[in-house]
C-alpha positions as CSV (number, residue, x, y, z in Angstrom):
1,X,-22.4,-124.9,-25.2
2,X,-24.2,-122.0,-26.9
3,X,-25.0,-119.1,-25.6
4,X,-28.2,-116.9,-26.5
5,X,-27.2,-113.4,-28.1
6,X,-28.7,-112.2,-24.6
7,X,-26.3,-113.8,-22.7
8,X,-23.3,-112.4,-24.8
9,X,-24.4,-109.0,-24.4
10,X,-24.9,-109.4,-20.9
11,X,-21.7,-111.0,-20.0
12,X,-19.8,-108.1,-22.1
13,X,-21.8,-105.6,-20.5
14,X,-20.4,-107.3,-17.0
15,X,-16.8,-107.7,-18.1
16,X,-16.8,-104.0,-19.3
17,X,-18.2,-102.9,-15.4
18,X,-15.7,-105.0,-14.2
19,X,-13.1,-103.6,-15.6
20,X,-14.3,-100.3,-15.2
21,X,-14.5,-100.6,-11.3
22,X,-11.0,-102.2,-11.2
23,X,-9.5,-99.3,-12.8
24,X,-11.3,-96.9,-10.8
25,X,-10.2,-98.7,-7.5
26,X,-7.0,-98.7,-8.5
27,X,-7.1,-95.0,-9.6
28,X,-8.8,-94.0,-6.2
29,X,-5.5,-96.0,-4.8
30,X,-3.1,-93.6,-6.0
31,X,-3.3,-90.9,-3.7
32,X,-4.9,-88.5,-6.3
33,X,-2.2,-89.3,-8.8
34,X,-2.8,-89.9,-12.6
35,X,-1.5,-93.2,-13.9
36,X,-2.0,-95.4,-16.9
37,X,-3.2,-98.8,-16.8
38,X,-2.3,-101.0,-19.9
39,X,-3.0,-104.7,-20.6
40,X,0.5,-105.8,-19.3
41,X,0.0,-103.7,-15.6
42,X,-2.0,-107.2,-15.2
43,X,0.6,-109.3,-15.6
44,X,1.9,-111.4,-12.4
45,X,5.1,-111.8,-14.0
46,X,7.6,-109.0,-12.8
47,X,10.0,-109.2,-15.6
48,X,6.9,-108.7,-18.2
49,X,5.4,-105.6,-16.4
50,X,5.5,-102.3,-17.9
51,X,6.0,-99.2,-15.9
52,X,4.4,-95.8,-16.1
53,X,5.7,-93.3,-18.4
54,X,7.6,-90.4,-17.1
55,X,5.6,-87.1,-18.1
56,X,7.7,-85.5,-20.9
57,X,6.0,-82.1,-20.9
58,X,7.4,-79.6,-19.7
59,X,10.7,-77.4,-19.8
60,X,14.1,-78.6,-19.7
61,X,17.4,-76.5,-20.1
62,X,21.3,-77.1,-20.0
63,X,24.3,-74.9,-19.4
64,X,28.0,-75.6,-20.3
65,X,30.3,-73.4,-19.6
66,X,28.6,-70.3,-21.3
67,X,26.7,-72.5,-23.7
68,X,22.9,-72.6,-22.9
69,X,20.1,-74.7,-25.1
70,X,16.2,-74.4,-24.0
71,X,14.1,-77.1,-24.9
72,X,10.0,-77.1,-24.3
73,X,8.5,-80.4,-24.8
74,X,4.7,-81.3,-25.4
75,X,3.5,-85.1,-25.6
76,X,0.7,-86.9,-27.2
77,X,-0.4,-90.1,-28.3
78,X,1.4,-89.3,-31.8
79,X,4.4,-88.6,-29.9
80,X,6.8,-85.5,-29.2
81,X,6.2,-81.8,-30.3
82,X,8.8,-78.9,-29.0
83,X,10.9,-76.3,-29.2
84,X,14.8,-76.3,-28.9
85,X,17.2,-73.2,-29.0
86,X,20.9,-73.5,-28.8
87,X,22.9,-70.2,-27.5
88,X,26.4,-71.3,-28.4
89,X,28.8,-68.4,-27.2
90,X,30.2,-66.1,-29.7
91,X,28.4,-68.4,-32.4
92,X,25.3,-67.7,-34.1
93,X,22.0,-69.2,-31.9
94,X,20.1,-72.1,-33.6
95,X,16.1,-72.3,-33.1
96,X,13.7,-74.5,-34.5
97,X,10.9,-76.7,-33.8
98,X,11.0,-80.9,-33.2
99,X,8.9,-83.6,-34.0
100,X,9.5,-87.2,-33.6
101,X,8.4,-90.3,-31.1
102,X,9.3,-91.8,-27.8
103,X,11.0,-95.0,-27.9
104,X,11.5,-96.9,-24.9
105,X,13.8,-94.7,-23.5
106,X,14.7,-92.5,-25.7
107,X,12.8,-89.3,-27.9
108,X,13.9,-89.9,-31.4
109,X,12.8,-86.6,-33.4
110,X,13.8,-84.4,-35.8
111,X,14.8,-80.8,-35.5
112,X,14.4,-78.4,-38.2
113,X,16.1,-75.3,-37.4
114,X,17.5,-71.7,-38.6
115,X,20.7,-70.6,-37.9
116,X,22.6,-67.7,-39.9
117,X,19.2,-67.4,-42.2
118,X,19.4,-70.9,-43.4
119,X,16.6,-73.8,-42.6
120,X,18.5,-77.1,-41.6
121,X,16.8,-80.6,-40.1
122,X,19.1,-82.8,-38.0
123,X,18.0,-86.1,-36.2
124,X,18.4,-85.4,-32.5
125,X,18.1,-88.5,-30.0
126,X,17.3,-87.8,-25.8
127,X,18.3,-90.4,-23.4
128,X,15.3,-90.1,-20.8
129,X,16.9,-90.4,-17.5
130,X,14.4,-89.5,-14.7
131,X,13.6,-85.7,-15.2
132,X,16.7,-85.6,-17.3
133,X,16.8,-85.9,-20.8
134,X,20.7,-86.6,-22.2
135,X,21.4,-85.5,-25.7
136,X,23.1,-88.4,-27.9
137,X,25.8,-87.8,-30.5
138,X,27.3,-89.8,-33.2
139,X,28.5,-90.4,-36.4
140,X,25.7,-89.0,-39.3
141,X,25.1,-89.1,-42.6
142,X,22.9,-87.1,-45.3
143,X,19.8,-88.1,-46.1
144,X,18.4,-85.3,-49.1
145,X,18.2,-82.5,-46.5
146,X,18.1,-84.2,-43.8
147,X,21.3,-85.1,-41.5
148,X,20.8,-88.3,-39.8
149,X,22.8,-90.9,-37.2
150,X,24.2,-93.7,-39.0
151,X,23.4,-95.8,-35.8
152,X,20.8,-95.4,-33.1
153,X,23.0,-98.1,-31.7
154,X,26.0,-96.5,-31.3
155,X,25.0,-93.0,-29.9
156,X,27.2,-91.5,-26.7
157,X,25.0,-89.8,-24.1
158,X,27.6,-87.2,-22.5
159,X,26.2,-86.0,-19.2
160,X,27.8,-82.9,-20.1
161,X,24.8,-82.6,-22.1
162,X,22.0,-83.2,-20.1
163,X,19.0,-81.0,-20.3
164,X,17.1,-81.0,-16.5
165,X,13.7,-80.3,-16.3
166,X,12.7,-76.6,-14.5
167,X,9.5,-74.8,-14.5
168,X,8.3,-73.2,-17.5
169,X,8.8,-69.4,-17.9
170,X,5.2,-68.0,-18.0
């Protein structure tokens, strides 16, 4: 059957409105909460549907035993920007800046630092658990000047390490 250009443009037109309203009844739904909707959300299937993103931004910090780190996180659609600052006791603090990606569960980012005057970049992987973000470690390797895990793989995420989310200090 053909269909005049017209039509087409009329029945895009409608499936656009359509889908428009949908999402805006759903939004409307939410109690005044943001959500994303993405093509599998429509899915009947529950093994296939995909779930919400936790919101990254935002402040997180850990404490063990008089070790602190500070981390601020900022997301966008090209992934993770921050800051992280490790205050080892009676050891030289580390700052820096990271960059990297979300991954299913997991921020995979690099960290380029200064500690004792000298710029480093390490890989650093988070385990996102919740409002928690767990800290992997591993066995790494050099990559020019770059130190990198061998295996994504085979990372151990030490509660121990787990930054918790607080509020941001203004």
């Amino acid at each position: 059957m053909k269909y005049s250009p017209c039509l087409k443009l009329s029945m895009t037109r409608f499936t656009l409105i359509a889908s428009l309203f949908v999402l805006s009844c759903n939004a409307s739904e939410s109690s005044g909460k943001i959500s994303t909707v993405s093509v599998a959300d429509t899915t009947t299937d529950d093994t296939d549907m995909a779930t919400t993103p936790i919101p990254l931004n935002g402040c997180y910090t850990y404490a063990i035993n008089k070790d602190t780190a500070t981390m601020k996180l900022v997301t966008t659609a090209d992934g993770v920007t921050g800051t992280l600052v490790y205050n080892p006791v009676e050891k030289d603090d580390n700052r820096g800046t990271i960059k990297g990606k979300r991954k299913d569960n997991l921020i995979i980012a690099h960290y380029t630092f200064e500690s004792e005057g000298v710029q480093s970049v390490r890989e650093v992987v988070f385990k996102i658990n919740g409002e928690t973000l767990t800290e992997g470690f591993g066995d790494i390797y050099t990559s020019g000047d770059t130190a990198k895990f061998k295996s994504l793989a085979q990372l151990q995420f030490q509660n121990e390490h787990a930054f918790k989310k607080v509020d941001c200090p203004e």
